[in-house]
C-alpha positions in Angstrom: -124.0 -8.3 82.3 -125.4 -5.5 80.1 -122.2 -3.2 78.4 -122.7 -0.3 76.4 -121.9 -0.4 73.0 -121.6 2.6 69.8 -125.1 4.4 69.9 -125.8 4.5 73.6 -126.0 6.9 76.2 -124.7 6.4 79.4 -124.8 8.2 82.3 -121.3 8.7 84.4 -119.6 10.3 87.5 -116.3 11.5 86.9 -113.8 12.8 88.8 -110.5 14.7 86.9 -106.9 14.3 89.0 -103.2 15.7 87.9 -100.6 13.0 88.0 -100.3 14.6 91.7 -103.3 13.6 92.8 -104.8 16.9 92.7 -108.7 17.2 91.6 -109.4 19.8 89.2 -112.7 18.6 87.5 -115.7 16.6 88.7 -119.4 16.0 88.4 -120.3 16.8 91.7 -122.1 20.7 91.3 -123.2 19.7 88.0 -124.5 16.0 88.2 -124.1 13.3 86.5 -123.5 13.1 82.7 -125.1 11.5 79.7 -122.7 10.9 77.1 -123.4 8.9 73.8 -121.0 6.3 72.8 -119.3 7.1 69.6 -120.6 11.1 69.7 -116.9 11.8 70.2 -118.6 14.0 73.8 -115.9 12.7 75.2 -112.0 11.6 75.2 -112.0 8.3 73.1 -110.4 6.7 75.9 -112.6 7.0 78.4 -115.3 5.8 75.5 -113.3 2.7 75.2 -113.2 1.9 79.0 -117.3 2.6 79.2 -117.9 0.0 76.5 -116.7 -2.7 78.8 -118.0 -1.4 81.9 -121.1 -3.2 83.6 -124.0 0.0 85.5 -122.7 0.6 89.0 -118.7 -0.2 87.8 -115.9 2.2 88.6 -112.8 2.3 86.5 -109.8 4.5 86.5 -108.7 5.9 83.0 -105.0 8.0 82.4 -104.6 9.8 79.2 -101.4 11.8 78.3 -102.0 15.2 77.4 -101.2 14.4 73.6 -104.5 12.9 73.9 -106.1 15.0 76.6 -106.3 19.1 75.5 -102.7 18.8 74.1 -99.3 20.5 74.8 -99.1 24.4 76.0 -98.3 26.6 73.7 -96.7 29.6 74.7 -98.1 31.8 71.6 -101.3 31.4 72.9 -100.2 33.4 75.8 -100.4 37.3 74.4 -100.5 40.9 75.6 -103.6 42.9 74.8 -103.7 46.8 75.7 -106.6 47.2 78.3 -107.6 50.3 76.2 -109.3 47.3 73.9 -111.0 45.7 76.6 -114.5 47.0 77.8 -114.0 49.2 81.1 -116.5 46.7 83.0 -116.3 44.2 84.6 -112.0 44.9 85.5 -109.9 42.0 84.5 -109.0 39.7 86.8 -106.4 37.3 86.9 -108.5 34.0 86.7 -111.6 35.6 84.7 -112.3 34.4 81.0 -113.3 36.3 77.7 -114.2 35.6 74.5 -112.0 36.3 71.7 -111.4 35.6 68.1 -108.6 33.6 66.8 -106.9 34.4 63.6 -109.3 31.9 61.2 -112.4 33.8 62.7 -113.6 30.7 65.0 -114.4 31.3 68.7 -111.7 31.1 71.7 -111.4 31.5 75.2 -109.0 33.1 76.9 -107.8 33.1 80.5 -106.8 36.5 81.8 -103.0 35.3 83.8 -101.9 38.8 84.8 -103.2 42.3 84.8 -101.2 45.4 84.8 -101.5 49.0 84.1 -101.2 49.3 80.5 -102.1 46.0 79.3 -103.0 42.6 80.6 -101.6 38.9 79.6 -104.0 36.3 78.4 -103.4 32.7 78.0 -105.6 30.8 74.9 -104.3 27.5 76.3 -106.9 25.3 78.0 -106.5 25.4 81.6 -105.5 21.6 81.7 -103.3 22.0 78.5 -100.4 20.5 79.3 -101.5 17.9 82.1 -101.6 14.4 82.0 -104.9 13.3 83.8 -106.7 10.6 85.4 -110.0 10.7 84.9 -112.3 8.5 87.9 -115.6 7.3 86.2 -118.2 5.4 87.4 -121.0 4.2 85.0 -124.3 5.1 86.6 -126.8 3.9 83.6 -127.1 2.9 80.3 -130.1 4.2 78.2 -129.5 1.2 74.6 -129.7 2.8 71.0 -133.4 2.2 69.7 
């Protein structure tokens, strides 16, 4: 039986569930994924479980969300005046934007809430906050040269 080790890429299915059950996440629209062991493309857990996996295997993997995209934070949620947003496209609730954060690097936020004057944004990762179990199923394995 043929396992991938550090160095390979593999190619997996995933599917993403809330402790409820409910999907939020899979590879369905986009296809399957190559991801190379050890890249860090991925949760280190689910790395772990593909290293012992055989092609064609299916394995269910839980991680808390310590060590998934972390806690909420409510000061990531903020209130920015809609006279600093660009009058097209209109905010909607649900619509992301690109911002940046106080040390200059990139984020995304999530527009929650749009009012008159100003609108509430939330930098927290959709999933921050969840504890998820992620579905995988190891399609192929491409070894390291």
């Amino acid at each position: 039986m043929t396992t991938p080790n550090s160095g390979d890429t593999v190619t997996i299915d995933y599917v993403i569930k809330r402790t409820d059950g409910e999907e939020v996440g899979n590879t369905q629209q986009a296809g399957p994924q190559d991801i190379t062991i050890g890249s860090g493309q991925i949760f280190p857990q689910i790395e772990e479980a593909l290293t012992g996996m055989a092609v064609g295997e299916e394995q269910s993997v839980s991680i808390d969300c310590a060590n998934a995209f972390g806690p909420r934070q409510d000061a990531l949620v903020i209130d920015i005046p809609r006279e600093n947003l660009p009058p097209e496209p209109a905010p909607q609730p649900g619509m992301a934007m690109q911002a940046q954060a106080q040390d200059g690097s990139p984020m995304t936020l999530y527009i929650v809430e749009v009012g008159d004057q100003t609108i509430k944004a939330d930098g927290n990762h959709p999933l921050a906050g969840e504890d998820l179990t992620f579905d995988i199923t190891l399609r192929d394995i491409k070894q390291a040269a």
